[in-house]
N, C-alpha and C positions, 0 to 999 in steps of 0.2 A: 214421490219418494226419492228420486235419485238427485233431486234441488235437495233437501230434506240433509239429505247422505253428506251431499257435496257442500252447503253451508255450514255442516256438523264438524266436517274434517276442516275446513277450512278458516272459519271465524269462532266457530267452538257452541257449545250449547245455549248458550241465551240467545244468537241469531236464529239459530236452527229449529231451537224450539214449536214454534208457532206455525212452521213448515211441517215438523213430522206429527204435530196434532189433526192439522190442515188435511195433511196425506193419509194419514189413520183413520181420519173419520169418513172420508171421500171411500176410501178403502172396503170398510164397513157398508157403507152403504149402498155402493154400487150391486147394480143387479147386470153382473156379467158371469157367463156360465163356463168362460173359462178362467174366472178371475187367479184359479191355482198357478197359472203358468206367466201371469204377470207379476204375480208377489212370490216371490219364495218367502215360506214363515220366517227363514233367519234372517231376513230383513224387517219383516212388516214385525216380528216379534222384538227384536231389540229394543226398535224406535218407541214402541210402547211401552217397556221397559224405561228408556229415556224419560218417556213423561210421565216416569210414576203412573201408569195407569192400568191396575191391575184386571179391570174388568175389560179392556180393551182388546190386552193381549190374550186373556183368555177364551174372549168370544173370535180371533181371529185363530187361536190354534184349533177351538173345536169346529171350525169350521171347515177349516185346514182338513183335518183327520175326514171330515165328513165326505167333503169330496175328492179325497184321492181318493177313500176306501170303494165310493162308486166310480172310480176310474180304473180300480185296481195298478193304482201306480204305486207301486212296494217301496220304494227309497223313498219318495217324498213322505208317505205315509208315515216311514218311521220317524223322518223330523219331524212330521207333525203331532205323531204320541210323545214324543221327547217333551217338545214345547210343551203340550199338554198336562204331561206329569209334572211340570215345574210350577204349571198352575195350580196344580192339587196339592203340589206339596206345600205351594208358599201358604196356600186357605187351612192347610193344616189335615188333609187329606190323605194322610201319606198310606192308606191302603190301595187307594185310589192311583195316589203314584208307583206306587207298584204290580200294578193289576198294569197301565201302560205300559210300563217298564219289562212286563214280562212277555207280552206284546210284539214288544220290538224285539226282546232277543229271539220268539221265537221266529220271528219276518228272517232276521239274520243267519238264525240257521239254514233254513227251509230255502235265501236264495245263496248266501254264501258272501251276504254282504257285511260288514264292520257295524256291531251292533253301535248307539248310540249312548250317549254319556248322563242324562244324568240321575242312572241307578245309583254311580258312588254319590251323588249328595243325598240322597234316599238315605243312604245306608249311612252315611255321616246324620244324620236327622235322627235316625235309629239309633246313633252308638253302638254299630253292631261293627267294634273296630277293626276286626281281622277283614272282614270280605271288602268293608269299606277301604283299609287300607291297599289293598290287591288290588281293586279298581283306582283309587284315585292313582298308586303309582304306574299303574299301566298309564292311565292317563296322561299323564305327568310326560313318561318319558317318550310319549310316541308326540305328544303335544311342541316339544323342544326337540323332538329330531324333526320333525317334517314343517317345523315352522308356524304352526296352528297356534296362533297366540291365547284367542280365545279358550279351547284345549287346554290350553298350560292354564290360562290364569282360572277357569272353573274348578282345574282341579287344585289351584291354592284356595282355593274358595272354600272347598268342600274339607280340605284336612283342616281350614282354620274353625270350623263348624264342629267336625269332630272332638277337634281338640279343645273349644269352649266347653263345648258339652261336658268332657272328659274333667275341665279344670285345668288344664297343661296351657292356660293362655300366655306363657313365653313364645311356645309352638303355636298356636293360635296368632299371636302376634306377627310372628315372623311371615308367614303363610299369605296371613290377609294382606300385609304390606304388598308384600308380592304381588297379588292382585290386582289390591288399589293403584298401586305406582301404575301400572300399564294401561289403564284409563282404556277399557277395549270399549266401544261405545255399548252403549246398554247396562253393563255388567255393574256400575258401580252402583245401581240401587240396591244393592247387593252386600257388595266388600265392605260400604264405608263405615255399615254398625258393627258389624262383623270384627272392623280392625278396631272401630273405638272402644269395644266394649274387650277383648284384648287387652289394650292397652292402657284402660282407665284401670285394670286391674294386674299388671303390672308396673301402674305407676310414673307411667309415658305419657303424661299430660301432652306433651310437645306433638305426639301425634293423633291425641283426641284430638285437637286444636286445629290440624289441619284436616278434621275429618269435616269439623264443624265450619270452615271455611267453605269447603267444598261443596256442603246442603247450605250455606249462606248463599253462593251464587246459584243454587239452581232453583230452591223453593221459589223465591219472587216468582221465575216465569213458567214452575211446573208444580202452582199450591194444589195440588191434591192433598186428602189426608193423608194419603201415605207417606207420602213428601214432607208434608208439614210434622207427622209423628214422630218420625224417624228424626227428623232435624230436632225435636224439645228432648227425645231422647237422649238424642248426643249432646246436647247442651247441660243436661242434666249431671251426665256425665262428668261435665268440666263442675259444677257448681255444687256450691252449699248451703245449708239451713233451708229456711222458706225458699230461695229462690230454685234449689235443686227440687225440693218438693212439688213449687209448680208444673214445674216442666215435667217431672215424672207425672203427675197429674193430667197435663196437656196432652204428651203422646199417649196415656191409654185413652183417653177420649175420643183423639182423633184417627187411633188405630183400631177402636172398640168401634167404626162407622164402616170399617172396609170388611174384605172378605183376607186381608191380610193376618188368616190368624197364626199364626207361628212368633210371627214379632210380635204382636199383640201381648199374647202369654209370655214374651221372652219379657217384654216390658213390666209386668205385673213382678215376674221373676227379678229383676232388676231392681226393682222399688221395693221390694220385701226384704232382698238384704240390704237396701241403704238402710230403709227401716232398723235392721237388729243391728246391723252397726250403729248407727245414731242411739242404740238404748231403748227403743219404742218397740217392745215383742208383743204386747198385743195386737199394733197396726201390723207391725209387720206380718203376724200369724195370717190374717186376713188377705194380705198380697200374696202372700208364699202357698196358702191353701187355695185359690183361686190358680195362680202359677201352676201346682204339682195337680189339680183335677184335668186344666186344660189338655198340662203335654202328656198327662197322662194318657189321656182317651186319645190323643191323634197319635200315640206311637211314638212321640219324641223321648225317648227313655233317657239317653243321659242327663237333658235337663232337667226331666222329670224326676231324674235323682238328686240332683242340686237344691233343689228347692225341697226334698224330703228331707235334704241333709239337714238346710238351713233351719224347718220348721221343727228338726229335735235341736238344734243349739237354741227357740226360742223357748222349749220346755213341752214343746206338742211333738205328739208323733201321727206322722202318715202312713196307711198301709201301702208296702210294697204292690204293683200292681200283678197279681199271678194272674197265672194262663195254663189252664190244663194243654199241655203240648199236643198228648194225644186227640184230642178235639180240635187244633188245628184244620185251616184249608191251609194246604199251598198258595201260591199267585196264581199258579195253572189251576188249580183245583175250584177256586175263588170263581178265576173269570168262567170258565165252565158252568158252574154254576150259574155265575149270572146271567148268561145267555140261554142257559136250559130257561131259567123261569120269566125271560122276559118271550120265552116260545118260539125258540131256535129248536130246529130239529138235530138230531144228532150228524147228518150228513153239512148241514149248513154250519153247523157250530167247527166242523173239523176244515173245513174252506174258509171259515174265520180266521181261524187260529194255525192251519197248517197242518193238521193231525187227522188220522185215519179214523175210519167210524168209530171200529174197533179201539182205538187208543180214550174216545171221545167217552165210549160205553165204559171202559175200566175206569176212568176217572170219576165219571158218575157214579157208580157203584160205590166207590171210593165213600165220594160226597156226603151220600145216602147214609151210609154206614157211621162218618162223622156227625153230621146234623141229625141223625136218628128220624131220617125222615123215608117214605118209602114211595112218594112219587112227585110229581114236578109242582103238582099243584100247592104243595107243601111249604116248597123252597123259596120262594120270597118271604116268608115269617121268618123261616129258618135264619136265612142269612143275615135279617137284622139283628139275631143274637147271635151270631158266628163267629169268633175272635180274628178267625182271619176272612172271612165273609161279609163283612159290613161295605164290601167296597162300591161304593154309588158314585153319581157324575158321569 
């Protein structure tokens, strides 16, 4: 890993490459029982990142989570749910990312350490803009005072995500730029649709263009599909007639094979309104209804608005997606659950999570009274119709 590191900074990603696959899989496979203290996840997680490989990073976070949690090591542990939720959010999981996410703040309270960062792209995912913004500019400015580049550039990340969502892609543009220019290793599987899709819709060819140079030099020696999607994406981006339709075609193909679904649906989303711009509203209905079912169900609401928008300008309407509020779980209330019914006692569930029996039993009650259900054995049906209880992984 640290050849991997040191050829990455040094000769750049195409030497490197072949090293941090080499090292990731070596990594994976090894049967060493303290392997936690030879990899920290914010290396062996980027590098996976690096190669496009989403099923890599996410089998090294949950495994990460697994043995610090039997180490009872609190700090590593929270990288490790970090990492983790970024897995669930990218697969489009984002209950899931927040069932971690709530995890770690409450590890944070309980030792008094700096929660971890990335509940704001959660909440950017969400279009849930007030708390999203509170976090990313926390982020942001503790990121630029103490020098944490990565810090700073997530949290351009995460307000260019909001602000796509939103439609405000001048603000989205500027953001991702920010990101991308800073090339922090890992991170740019990430920024570079982020920024082109940005700026194909403002109009900044000049910077789709070097979006598309950029997955030029890395697909050859990291063709994963996700690698490869994201690259016909952004090409598509640049292009027109047939030849944009290909490519819009390519990346959901070879994004409809990974467990990458966020982009996946943002693709579908993407090609539905080239579609109604191009004049074609019955294809495009089909992209756009596909689009607003996906980000509907995993909780990405502002896109899932965009593509409600787009399918009443093709003469169809979507229903907004409601949620009886009152029937709600919390994240606390969610994970609780989930631990009561997979036959966590209430003393064990409150050593999970940090919380007294007492706190463990009112949240229950809680539970109960939401799901209408009146004992444990109940609560695994329960929660797969739960609005805020679906959270699995």
């Amino acid at each position: 890993m640290l050849d991997a590191l040191a050829a990455r900074y040094a000769e750049g990603h195409a030497a490197a490459a072949p090293l941090m696959r080499a090292a990731l899989e070596a990594l994976v496979a090894a049967d060493v029982d303290d392997w936690l203290w030879v990899a920290d996840i914010r290396v062996a997680g980027v590098l996976a990142l690096e190669v496009w490989d989403w099923d890599l990073r996410h089998a090294l976070a949950a495994r990460q989570v697994e043995h610090a949690r039997e180490r009872g090591a609190l700090v590593q542990l929270q990288f490790a749910l970090d990492y983790l939720a970024a897995s669930h959010l990218v697969a489009g999981d984002l209950a899931g990312a927040a069932r971690l996410t709530e995890e770690d703040r409450l590890i944070a309270e309980a030792t008094g350490t700096q929660r971890t960062v990335i509940a704001m792209a959660v909440e950017a995912f969400k279009g849930n803009e007030y708390e999203a913004l509170r976090l990313i500019d926390a982020a942001a400015r503790e990121g630029l005072a103490r020098g944490i580049q990565p810090l700073a550039t997530l949290a351009s990340y995460s307000r260019a995500v909001l602000n796509n969502g939103l439609g405000r892609h001048d603000a989205a543009r500027d953001a991702a730029r920010y990101a991308f220019e800073r090339d922090t290793v890992g991170y740019r599987a990430f920024y570079g649709l982020e920024l082109a899709e940005a700026a194909s819709r403002t109009g900044d060819l000049h910077l789709v263009s070097v979006v598309d140079g950029f997955m030029a030099e890395r697909v050859p020696v990291t063709p994963t599909d996700w690698a490869l999607g994201v690259a016909a994406l952004v090409r598509a981006l640049l292009a027109d007639g047939e030849v944009a339709e290909r490519q819009y075609r390519e990346s959901i193909e070879r994004l409809g094979r990974t467990r990458v679904r966020v982009e996946l649906a943002r693709g579908h989303l993407l090609y539905g309104e080239w579609l109604r711009r191009e004049g074609r509203r019955i294809d495009a209905r089909q992209q756009l209804r596909t689009a607003h079912e996906m980000l509907s169900s995993m909780g990405v609401e502002a896109f899932a608005e965009r593509a409600r928008r787009e399918l009443r300008a093709t003469g169809e309407r979507a229903r907004r997606r409601t949620v009886e509020t009152r029937d709600d779980l919390t994240a606390q209330e969610a994970e609780i659950a989930r631990l009561a019914a997979e036959g966590l006692t209430n003393p064990e569930i409150g050593a999970r999570l940090f919380l007294s029996r007492r706190t463990v039993e009112w949240h229950l009650k809680k539970v109960f009274l939401k799901l209408d259900v009146t004992s444990r054995k109940q609560l695994d049906a329960a929660l797969s119709g739960a609005p805020g209880g679906a959270a699995t992984g």
